[in-house]
N, C-alpha and C positions, 0 to 999 in steps of 0.2 A: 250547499253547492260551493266549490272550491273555486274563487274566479282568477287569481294568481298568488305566483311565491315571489318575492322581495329579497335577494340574498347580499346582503351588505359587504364582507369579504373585507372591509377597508374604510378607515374615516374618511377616504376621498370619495366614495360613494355615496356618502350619507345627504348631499347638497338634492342628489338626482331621487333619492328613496322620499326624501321627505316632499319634493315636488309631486312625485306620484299617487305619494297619499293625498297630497292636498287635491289634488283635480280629481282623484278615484270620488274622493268628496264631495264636490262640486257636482260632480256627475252624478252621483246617486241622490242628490237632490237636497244637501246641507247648505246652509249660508256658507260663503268663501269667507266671513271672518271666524267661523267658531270650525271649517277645515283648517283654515291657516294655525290657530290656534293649538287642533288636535297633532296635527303632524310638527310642527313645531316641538310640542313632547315627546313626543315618539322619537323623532329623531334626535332631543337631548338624552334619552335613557341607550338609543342603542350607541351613545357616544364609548358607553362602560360595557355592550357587549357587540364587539366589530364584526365577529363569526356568525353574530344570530341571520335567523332567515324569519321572514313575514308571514307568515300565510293568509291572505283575504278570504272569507267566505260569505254566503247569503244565505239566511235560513230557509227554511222551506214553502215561508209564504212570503219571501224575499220583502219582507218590511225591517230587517233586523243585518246591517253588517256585521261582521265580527273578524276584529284582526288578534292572530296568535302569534308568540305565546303572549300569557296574560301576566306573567314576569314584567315584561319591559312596556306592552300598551297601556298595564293601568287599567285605571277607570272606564279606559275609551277603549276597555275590550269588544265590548258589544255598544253599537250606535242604532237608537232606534231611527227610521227613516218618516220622511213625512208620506211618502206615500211608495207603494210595492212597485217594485222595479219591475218594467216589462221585458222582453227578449231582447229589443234593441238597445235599452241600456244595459241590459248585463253584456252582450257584448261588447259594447262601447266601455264599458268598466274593465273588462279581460284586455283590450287592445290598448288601453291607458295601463296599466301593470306590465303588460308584455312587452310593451313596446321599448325603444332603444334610442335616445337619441343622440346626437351625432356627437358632444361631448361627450356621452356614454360609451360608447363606438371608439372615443379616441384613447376615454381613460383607460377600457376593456385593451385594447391594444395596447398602448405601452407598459400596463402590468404584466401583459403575456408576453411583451417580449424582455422586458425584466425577468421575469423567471424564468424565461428561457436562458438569457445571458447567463445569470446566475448558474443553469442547470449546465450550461457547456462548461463556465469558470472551472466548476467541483469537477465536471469532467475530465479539464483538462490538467487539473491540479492533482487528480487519481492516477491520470496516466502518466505524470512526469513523473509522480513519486512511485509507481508500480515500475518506470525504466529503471530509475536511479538505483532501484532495490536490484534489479537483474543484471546492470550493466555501468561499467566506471562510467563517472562523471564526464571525464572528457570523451567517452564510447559515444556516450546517449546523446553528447551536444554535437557531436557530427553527424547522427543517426537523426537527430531532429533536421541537420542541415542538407540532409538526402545522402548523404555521402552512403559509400559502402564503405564497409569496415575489413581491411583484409589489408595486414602489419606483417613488416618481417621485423624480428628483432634479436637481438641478443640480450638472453634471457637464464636463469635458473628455474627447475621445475624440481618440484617437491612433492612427493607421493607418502602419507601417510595410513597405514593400517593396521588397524586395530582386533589386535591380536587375543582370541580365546572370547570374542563377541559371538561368534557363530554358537557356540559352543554353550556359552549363559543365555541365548536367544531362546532356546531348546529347552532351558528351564523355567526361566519368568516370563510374566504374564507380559501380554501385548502392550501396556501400560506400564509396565515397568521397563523393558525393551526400551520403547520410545525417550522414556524419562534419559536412559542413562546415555543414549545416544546422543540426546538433544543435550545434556550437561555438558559431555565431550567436545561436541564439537561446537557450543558456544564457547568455549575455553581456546580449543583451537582458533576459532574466528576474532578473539578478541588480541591474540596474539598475533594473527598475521597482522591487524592493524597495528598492532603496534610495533611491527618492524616495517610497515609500508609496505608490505605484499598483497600482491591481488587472490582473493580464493578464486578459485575456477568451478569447481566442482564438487560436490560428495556423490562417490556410488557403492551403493551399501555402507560398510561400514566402513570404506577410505575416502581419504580426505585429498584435494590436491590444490595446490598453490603454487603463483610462480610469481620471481620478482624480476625487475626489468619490463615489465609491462603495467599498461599499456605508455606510459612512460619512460624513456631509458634511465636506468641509473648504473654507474658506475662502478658501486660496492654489490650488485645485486647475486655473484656469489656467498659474502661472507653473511648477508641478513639470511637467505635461504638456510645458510648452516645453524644460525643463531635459532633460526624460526624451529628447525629440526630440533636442536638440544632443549629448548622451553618448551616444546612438544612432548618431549619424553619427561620432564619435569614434573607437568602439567597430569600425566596419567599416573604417575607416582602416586602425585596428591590425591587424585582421585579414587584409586585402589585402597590408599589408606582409611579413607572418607566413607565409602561404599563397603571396601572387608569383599569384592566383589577380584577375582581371578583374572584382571585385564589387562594387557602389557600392549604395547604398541610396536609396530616394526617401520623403518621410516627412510626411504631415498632419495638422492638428492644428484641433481646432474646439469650440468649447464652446455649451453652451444646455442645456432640459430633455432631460430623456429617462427611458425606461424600463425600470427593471432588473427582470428576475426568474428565476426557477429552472422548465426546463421539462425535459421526457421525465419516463421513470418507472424506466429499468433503468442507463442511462447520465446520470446527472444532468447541467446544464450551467445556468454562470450567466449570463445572457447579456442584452444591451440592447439596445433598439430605439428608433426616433423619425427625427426629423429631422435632430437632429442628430450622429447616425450616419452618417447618409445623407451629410450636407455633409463631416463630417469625412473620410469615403471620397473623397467626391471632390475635396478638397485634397492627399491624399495621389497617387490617379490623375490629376489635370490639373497636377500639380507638377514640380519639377525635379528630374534626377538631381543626387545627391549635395548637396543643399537640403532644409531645412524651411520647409515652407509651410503658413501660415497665414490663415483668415480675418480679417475686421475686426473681427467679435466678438473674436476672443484680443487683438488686439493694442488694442483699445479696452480691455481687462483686465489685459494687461500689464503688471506693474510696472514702473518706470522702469529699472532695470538693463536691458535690452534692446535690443542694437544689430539693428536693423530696414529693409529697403530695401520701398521700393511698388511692387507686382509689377503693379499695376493692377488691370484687370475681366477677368474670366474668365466664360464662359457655363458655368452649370451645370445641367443637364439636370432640368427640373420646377422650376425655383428662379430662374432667366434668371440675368443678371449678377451676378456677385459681385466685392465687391475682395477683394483679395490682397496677402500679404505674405510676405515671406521672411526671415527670425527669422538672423541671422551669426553672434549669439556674446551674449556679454555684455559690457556696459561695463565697462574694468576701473575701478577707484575710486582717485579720488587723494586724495591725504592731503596738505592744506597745510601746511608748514612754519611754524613758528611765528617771528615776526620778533623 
């Protein structure tokens, strides 16, 4: 007959396990110095296993204790008794294991609220690092501070698309698809860091970034240009790499716009205006394997930039626009000194 479990959990329990056993003792009818003695062991072997749990029982002519497992009690697996326990002491034995006392009560409490702390910390250390991942640094510390997020700013916006993916989709496998997607455009993402540009978005197989947010900067035309020409760079390498048919097409355009943080379960930080609008369709009315830009960038241009006149292009709500097509950069000559 099973009369209690003992679940240790912790070396701070072991003070309250080995009291239990001593009185379970005492009460089934042993001397209180050869109980002190037993649980005294007991409780130095479960020093070396903190997880274990006790189980007491009584045979079935209740002349015989037995505490399990026999791992850690030893010798004093089985206690013969001086004499067969009746209904009121096995009772009184079940209420002595079960029972709880007020140190017990307080140590059970502040472990449980330790791992609760604990369990909120990880929580809340999952959900800064889940913002961080979806939203600039300084988005998510005004988003913690309640703020709403909704920025006007003067900005460049970069639309890149990847040209003849539709197209290899149709032929490799769904795992290959993904692979050459995710190559891409971790390349692309390691590049807009490193011109300081924010990504925005992928949808399908384009890419969009813009610089001047959420931040101002002041050069945030000529990084866009830059981020553009190491873009087309970048898929060079990688067509070489791969022997794969994939060329990029890529726009670029600057003016106001507006930034801000929308949904409420999937956060997203995202920009709207016009010229988003334009900047898409420099990227879409553009050339493969060329970056193109409007006459805004290139009216902002810094002088480093080799540039051809792509002319007027009609763009849908907006009519003609001129264009240009951004080559490279001027390399810099150093006069010799006579």
């Amino acid at each position: 007959m099973k009369l209690g479990t003992l679940s240790i959990g912790s070396s701070a329990v072991l003070p309250f396990t080995r009291d239990k056993i001593r009185r379970s003792l005492i009460a089934a009818g042993l001397r209180s110095v050869f109980a002190a003695q037993v649980s005294a062991m007991i409780s130095q072997n479960l020093r070396a296993h903190p997880d274990a749990e006790l189980d007491v029982e009584i045979d079935e002519d209740r002349r015989r204790l037995m505490i399990h497992p026999a791992r850690i009690t030893g010798r004093y697996h089985t206690l013969p008794l001086p004499a067969a326990l009746d209904d009121k002491k096995i009772e009184d034995l079940k209420d002595i294991l079960q029972s709880l006392s007020r140190e017990e009560l307080l140590q059970d409490l502040e472990q449980k609220v330790e791992q609760r702390t604990a369990e909120l910390k990880h929580e809340r250390e999952r959900s800064e690092r889940l913002l961080k991942n979806m939203l600039p640094d300084t988005i998510a510390q005004r988003m913690k501070a309640g703020e709403m997020i909704a920025d006007l700013h003067e900005a460049s916006v970069l639309f890149a698309d990847i040209s003849g993916f539709t197209a290899l989709a149709r032929d490799l496998s769904p795992e290959k698809t993904v692979e050459l997607l995710d190559k891409a455009f971790r390349r692309f993402d390691d590049i807009a860091r490193h011109h300081d540009m924010e990504k925005i978005k992928t949808i399908g197989d384009c890419y969009m970034a813009a610089a001047g947010i959420p931040e101002p900067q002041t050069d945030h035309v000529d990084r866009a240009v830059l981020m553009g020409l190491d873009l087309l760079q970048s898929i060079n390498d990688i067509r070489e790499e791969t022997d794969l048919a994939i060329d990029v097409r890529i726009g670029v355009h600057t003016g106001p716009l507006v930034a801000g943080v929308i949904g409420t379960r999937k956060y997203s930080y995202d920009v709207w205006g016009d010229t988003v609008n334009v900047a898409s369709r420099m990227e879409s009315h553009g050339v493969v394997g060329a970056l193109q830009v409007s006459d805004a960038v290139k009216q902002r241009l810094g002088a480093g930039f080799k540039t051809e006149d792509r002319g007027h292009i009609e763009i849908k709500n907006r009519g003609r626009i001129r264009t240009w097509i951004v080559e490279g950069i001027i390399p810099l000559t150093v006069k010799s000194a006579e």
